[in-house]
C-alpha positions in Angstrom: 0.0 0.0 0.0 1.4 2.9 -1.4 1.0 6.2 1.3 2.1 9.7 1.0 3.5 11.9 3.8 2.9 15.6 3.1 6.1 17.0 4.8 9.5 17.9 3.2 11.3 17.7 7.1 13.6 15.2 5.8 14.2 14.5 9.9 10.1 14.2 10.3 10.5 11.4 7.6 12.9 9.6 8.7 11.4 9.0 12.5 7.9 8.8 10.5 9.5 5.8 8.4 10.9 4.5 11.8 7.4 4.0 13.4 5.6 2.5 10.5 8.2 0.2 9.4 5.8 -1.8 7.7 6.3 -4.0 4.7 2.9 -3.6 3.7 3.2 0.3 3.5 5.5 2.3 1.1 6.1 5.7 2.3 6.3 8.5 -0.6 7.5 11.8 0.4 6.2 15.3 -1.2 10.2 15.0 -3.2 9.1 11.7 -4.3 5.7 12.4 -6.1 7.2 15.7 -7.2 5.6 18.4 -4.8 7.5 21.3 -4.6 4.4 24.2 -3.8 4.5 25.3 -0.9 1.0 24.1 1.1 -0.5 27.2 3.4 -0.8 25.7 6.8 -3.6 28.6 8.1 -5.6 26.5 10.4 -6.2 27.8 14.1 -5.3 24.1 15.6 -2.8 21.5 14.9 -5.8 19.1 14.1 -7.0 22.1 11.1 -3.1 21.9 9.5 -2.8 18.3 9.5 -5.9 18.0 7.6 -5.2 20.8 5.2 -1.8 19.1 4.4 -3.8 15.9 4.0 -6.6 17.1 1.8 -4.4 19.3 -0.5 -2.4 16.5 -1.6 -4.8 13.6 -1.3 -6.9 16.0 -3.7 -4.3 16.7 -6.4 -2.9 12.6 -6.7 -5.4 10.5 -5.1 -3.3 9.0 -3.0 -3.7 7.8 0.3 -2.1 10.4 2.0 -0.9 11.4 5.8 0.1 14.4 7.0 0.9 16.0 10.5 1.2 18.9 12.5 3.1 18.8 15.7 4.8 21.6 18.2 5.9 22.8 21.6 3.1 24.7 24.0 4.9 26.0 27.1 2.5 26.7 29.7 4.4 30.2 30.8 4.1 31.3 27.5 0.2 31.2 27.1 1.0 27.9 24.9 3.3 29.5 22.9 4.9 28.8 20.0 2.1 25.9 19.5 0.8 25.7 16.1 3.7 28.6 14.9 6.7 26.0 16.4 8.6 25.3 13.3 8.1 29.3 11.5 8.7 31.3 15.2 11.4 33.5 15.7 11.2 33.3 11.8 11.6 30.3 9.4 15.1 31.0 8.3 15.7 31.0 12.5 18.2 28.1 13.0 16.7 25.3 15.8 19.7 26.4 18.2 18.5 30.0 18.2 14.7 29.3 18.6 16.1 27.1 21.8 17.9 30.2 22.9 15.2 32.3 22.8 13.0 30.3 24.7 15.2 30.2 27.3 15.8 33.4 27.2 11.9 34.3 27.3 11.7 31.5 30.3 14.4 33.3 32.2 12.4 34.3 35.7 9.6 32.0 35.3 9.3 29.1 37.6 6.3 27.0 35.6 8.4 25.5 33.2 6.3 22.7 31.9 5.6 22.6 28.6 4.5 19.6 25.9 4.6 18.8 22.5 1.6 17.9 20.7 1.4 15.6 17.5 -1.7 15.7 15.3 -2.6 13.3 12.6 -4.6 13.0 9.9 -5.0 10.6 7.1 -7.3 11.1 4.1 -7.9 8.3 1.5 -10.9 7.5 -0.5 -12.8 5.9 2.3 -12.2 7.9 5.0 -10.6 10.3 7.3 -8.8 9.4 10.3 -7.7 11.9 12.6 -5.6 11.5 16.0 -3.8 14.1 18.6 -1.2 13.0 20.7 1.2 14.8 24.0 4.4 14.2 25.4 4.9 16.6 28.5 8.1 17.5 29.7 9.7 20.7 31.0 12.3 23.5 29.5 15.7 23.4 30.7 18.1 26.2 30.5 20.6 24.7 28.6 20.5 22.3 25.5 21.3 18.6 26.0 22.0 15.7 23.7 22.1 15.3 19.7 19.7 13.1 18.7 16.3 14.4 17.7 15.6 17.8 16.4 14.1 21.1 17.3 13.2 21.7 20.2 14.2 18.3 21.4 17.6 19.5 23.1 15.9 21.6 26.1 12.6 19.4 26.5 13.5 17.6 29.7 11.8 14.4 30.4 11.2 13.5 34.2 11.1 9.7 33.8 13.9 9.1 31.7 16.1 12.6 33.8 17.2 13.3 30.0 16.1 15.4 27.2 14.7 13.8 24.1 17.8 14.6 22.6 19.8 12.1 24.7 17.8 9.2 24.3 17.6 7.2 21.6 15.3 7.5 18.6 14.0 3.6 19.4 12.9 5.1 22.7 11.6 8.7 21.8 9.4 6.3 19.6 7.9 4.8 23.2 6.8 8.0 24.3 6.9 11.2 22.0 3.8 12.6 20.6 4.7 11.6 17.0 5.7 8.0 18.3 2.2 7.6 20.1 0.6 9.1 17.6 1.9 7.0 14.4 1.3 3.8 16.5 -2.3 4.4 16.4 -2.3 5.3 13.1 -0.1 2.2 12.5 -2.9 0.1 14.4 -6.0 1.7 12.2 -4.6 0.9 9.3 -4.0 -2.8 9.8 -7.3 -3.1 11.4 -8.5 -1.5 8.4 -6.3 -3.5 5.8 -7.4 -6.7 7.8 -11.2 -6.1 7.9 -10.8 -5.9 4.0 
């Protein structure tokens, strides 16, 4: 079963690919059908993006396709950046500088809990399926570990007293927003694939 994943975040690909690691399913990405437009994410919830992404290209090939929308919401900052994670500070703002101005924007605040939030959605011919998923943490002061991306290197995880940039990708996977999140998806679709 052929599915496209409307993103060209060669690093959301690769953990996406990771998580499904099915046989059954061939991931394209946007690069491999061709997209290059840019799609206008202006939905007022992650849910609202993940579905535009989904429609717009499911619309144009007619291909099953899954898209999501996923982002930090620190509680001291009102939720902030939330849906406007990957463009704040400005899209040409590298990942190291959004973290340092965080941190700076944290500086004198004791609530530091934040969580990431990962919405789904998946749009074929039959149906729409549509899932949101957390993964709650806390901001650190200072970046930790290399694996991961974003905002990964100051999101502190209590249980494992690391960041989700020092653990590994196989256990992000177990507990991240996108990892939850893709395992239902993973679920639905075999269910579905079975029942047929």
């Amino acid at each position: 079963m052929k599915i496209i994943l409307a993103t060209f975040n060669k690093h959301k690909l690769f953990e996406i690919s990771q998580l499904i690691g099915s046989s059954e399913i061939e991931l394209l990405s946007l690069e491999d059908i061709g997209y290059d437009e840019e799609i206008i994410e202006d939905g007022k919830s992650f849910i609202e993006n993940a579905l535009i992404k989904a429609e717009t290209i499911y619309n144009k090939y007619k291909i099953p396709t899954l898209a999501d929308d996923s982002g930090i919401c620190i509680d001291a900052l009102d939720g902030k950046p939330g849906i406007h994670s990957a463009r704040f500070a400005g899209e040409n703002t590298s990942p190291k500088e959004k973290n340092r101005i965080v941190i700076d924007m944290l500086k004198g605040k004791d609530n530091r809990k934040a969580h990431y939030t990962c919405a789904l959605a998946y749009v074929d011919d039959t149906e729409k399926f549509i899932v949101e998923k957390y993964c709650h943490g806390e901001i650190i002061d200072i970046e930790k570990g290399i694996e991961g991306f974003g905002y990964d290197p100051i999101f502190f995880i209590e249980a494992f007293n690391k960041t989700l940039a020092e653990i590994s990708l196989a256990e992000k996977n177990k507990i991240s927003h996108r990892g939850q999140a893709f395992m239902e998806f993973k679920k639905h679709i075999e269910n579905k694939n079975s029942i047929v």
